[in-house]
N, C-alpha and C positions, 0 to 999 in steps of 0.2 A: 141743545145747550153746548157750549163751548167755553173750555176752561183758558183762560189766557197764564203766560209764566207766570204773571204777578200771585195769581190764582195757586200752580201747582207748589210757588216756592212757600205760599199759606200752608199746602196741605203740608208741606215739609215741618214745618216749624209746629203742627199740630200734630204731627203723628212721628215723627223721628225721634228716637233716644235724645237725651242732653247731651251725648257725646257725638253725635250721629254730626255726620258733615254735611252743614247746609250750602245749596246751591248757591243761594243767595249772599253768602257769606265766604267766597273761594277768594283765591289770594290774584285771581284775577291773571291774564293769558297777558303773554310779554307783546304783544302790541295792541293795541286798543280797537274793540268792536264794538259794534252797537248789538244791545242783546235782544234776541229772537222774539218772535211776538208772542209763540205757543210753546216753544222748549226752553227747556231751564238749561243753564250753561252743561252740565255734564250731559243731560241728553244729545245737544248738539257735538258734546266731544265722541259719544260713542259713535254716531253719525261719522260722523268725519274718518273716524281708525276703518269702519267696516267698509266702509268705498274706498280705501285705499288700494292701489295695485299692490303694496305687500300684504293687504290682507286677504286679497284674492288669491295669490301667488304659497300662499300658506296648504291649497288644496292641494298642491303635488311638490308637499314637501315632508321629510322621513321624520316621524315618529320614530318607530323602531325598524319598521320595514319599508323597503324603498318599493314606491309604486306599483311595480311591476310585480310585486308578490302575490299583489290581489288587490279585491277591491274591497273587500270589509274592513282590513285591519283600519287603525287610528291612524289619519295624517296628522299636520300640524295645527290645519285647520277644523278637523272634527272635534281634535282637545281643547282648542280655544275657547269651540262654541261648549261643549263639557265642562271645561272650569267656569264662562262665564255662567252655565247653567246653576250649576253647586253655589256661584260666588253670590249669587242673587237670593239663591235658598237662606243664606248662612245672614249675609244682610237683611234681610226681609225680616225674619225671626228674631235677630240680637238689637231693630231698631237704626240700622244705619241706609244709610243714602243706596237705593238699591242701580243706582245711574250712575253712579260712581264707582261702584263696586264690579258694574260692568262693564264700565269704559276701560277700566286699569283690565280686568282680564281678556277682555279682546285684543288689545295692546301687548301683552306682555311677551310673544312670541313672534313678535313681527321680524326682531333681527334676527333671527335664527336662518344659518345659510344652507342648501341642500345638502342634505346626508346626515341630519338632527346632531348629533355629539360628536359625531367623525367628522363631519365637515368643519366645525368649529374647531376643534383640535387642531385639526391637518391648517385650515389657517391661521387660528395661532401662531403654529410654528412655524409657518410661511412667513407673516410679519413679525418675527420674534426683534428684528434689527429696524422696528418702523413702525410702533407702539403697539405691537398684539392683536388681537383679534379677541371679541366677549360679545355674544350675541345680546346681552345687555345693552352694552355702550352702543350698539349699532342699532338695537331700537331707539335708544335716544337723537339717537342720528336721525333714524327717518322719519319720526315723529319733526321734529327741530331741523332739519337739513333736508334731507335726500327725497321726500314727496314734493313735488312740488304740483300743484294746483290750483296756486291762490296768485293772481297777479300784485298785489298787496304784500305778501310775505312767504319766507321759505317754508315749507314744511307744515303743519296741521294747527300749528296755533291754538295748542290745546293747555286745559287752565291748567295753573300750577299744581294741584293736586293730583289729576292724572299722571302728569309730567313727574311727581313726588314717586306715585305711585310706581313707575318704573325703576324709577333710581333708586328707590327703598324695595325692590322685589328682593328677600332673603333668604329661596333656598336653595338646596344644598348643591344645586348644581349653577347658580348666580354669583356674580361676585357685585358689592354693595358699591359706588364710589358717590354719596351722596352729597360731595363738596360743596358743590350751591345751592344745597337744598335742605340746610340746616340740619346736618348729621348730627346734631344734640339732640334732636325733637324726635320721637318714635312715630313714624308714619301714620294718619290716620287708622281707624281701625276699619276702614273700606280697604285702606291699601292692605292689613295686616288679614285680615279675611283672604284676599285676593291669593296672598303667597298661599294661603293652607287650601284654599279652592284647587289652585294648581298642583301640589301636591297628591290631595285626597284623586286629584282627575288620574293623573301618570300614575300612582301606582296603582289602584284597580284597572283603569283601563290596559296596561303591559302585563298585567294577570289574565284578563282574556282575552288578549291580543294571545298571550304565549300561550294557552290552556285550548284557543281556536284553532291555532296553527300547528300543534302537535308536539309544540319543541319540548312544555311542560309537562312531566308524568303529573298525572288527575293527584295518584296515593300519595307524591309526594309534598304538591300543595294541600292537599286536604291532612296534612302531621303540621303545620303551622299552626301557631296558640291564636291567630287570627281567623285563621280557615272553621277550628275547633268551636270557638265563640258560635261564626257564624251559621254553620250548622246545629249547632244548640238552639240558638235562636229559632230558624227554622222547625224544628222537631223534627230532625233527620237525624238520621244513622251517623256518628263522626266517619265510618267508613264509607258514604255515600259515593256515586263514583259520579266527580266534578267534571267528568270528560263526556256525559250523555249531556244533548245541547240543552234542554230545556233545564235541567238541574243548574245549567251552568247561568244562565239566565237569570235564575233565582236566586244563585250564589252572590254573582255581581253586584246586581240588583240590591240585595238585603247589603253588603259590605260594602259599597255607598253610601247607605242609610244608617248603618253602625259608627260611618266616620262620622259624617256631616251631623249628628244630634253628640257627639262625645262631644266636637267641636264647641258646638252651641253652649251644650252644659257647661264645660269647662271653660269657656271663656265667658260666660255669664259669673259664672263662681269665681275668676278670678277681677272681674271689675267689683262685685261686690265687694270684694276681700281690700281690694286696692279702693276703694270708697269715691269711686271716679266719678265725679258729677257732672265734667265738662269736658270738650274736646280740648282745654287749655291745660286739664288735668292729666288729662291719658296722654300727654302729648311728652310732658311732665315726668313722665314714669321711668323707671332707670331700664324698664326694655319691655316686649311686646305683652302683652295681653292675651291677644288671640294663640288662641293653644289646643291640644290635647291632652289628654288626663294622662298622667305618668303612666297607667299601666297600659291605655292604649299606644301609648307614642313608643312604649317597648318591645308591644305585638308589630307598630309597623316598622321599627329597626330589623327586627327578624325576615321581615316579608322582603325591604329591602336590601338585604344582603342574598337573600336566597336567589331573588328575579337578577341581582348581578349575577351567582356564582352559574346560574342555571339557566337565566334567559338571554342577556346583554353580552355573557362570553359563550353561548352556544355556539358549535362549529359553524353554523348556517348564518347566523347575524354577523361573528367574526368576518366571515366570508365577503359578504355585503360589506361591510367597513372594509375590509381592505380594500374591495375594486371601487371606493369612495375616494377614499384618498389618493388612490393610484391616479384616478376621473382629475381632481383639485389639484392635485400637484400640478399636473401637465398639461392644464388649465391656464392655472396662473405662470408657470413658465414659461407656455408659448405668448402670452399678452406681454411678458414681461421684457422678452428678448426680443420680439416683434412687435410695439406698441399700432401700427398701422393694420395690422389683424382686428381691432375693436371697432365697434361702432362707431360714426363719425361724429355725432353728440361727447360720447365719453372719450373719442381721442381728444378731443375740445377740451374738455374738463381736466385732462392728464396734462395737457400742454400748459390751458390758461388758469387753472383756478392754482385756489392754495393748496391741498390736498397731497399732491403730488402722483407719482407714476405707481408706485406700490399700492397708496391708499385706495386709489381710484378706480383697481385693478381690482383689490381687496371688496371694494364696495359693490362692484359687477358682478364678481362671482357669486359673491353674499346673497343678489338679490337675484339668481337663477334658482328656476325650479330643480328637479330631482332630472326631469323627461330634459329640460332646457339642456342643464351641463353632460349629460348623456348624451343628446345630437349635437352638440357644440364641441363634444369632445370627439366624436366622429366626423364632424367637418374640418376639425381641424387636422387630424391624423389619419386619416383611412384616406387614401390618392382616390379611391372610388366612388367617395362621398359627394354628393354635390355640395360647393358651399353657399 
């Protein structure tokens, strides 16, 4: 038996919430396809992000720890497939498009340049005089620009709600610029799911990223009114020690499971409340839906303050970001003062496109691994280096 699209965008409209975003019903991709015989438009979008070279390019790029710390911590690409994991949970349960929900989180960390929040920083302020640097805006870029694969058109030609889905991604480390994409309208609740998937992912997983690596004392994560719940939960001791592995295991594991269903429940309880029948309705809304319950959203303020004061400015990650930026600087300074140092495709693009010499430069870096600008910044400055 074989289901044709016509078939699965049926099962859509019979089993998705009223609000839930139908395939069949997208605002349709800025140049015109003919659609697939067996995938519905978003399945062929997730298609398209996961074959990208930047989403390959995501496996040896910095989470929190650069490469070479090890091989368990989280890259950029283990959290991708982790939030699209949760994003699918969260969808699947509340009734929304669960194809959508995974295209937007596979997507959402594509711009992101080596060295996770140093690298972005440090370029920034490299094009502070030549429109900034936002690892947002530069996924929109290689979605819409910078891939190119399709003789037909730039970029992945992915429908307008994915595309929504990035430019509406709202948290706290995002900046929103939803200009053509109807910044009155509140993002689908696929795309509003997606931000709290990515969320619930980074902060549990930089809790055992830092609790693995030794940076985080066990006793003083387990004094969090989040840690405290989730040993409760468990039927553990609150003094249990989070640093023997299998406990810790348990820990993550269970405080996962305590975001992803607050999630649920609270955003179920606040569409009922908000009497949203349609996606015309939620769309309507004077801001998001998808939420946490006030008392969890204050457990995890506390958790994110701590993993800054204690994981993010440890002497050891500090360490790491500075020889990042140090990498990026003199990176982009030598392409910049020597444009004949780059590839001969992107001297091309420095020369003849519109872009220009910074952007172009800005765009190279952007799209190196963590291993890339490490040997590239030894070919360019070590005399002993082969180039």
């Amino acid at each position: 038996m074989q289901f044709t699209r016509e078939e699965l965008e049926q099962r859509e409209e019979e089993f998705l919430a009223s609000y839930g975003m139908r395939s069949s019903q997208t605002r349709g991709r800025q140049y015109p396809e003919e659609e697939h015989p067996y995938r519905t438009a978003y399945q062929r979008d997730r298609d398209r992000i996961v074959h990208t070279t930047a989403f390959r390019r995501l496996e040896y790029k910095t989470q929190v720890f650069v490469y070479s710390e090890g091989d368990h911590y989280r890259n950029r690409l283990t959290h991708s497939i982790e939030v699209a994991q949760i994003g699918r949970t969260l969808a699947r349960t509340l009734g929304c498009n669960e194809d959508l929900t995974e295209a937007i989180c596979l997507a959402h960390d594509l711009g992101h340049p080596p060295f996770g929040h140093t690298g972005e920083t440090t370029l920034n302020d490299l094009m502070r005089d030549h429109g900034g640097y936002d690892h947002q805006k530069q996924t929109y870029r290689i979605i819409t620009q910078l891939e190119r694969r399709y003789l037909e058109f730039p970029g992945l030609n992915l429908t307008y709600e994915v595309r929504e889905g990035v430019v509406k991604h709202d948290t706290e480390y995002d900046v929103v610029d939803a200009r053509n994409y109807h910044p009155e309208e509140q993002g689908t609740l696929e795309c509003q799911l997606s931000n709290l998937a990515d969320e619930i992912a980074y902060n549990t997983s930089d809790l055992d990223d830092g609790l693995r690596s030794g940076i985080l004392d066990p006793r003083a994560v387990g004094k969090l009114a989040i840690s405290q719940r989730v040993l409760a939960s468990l039927g553990e001791p609150l003094d249990a020690d989070l640093g023997e592995t299998l406990m810790r295991y348990r820990f993550i594991r269970r405080l996962v499971g305590i975001e992803v269903s607050d999630v649920i429940a609270a955003t179920d309880r606040a569409l009922t409340e908000a009497g949203v029948q349609s996606l015309e309705e939620l769309r309507r809304l004077p801001g998001n839906v998808a939420s946490y319950s006030p008392e969890l959203m204050q457990e995890n303020l506390e958790l994110k303050r701590f993993l800054y004061d204690n994981f993010y400015r440890h002497y050891r990650v500090v360490r790491m970001a500075t020889k990042a930026d140090r990498v990026i600087r003199e990176l982009f300074s030598a392409y910049v003062s020597e444009p004949a140092q780059l590839p001969p495709d992107t001297q091309r693009r420095a020369s003849e496109g519109p872009d220009g010499l910074h952007r172009v430069v800005c765009d190279y870096i952007a799209g190196m691994t963590d291993r890339f600008a490490i040997q590239e910044h030894k070919r360019l400055y070590d005399p002993e280096e082969r180039v």
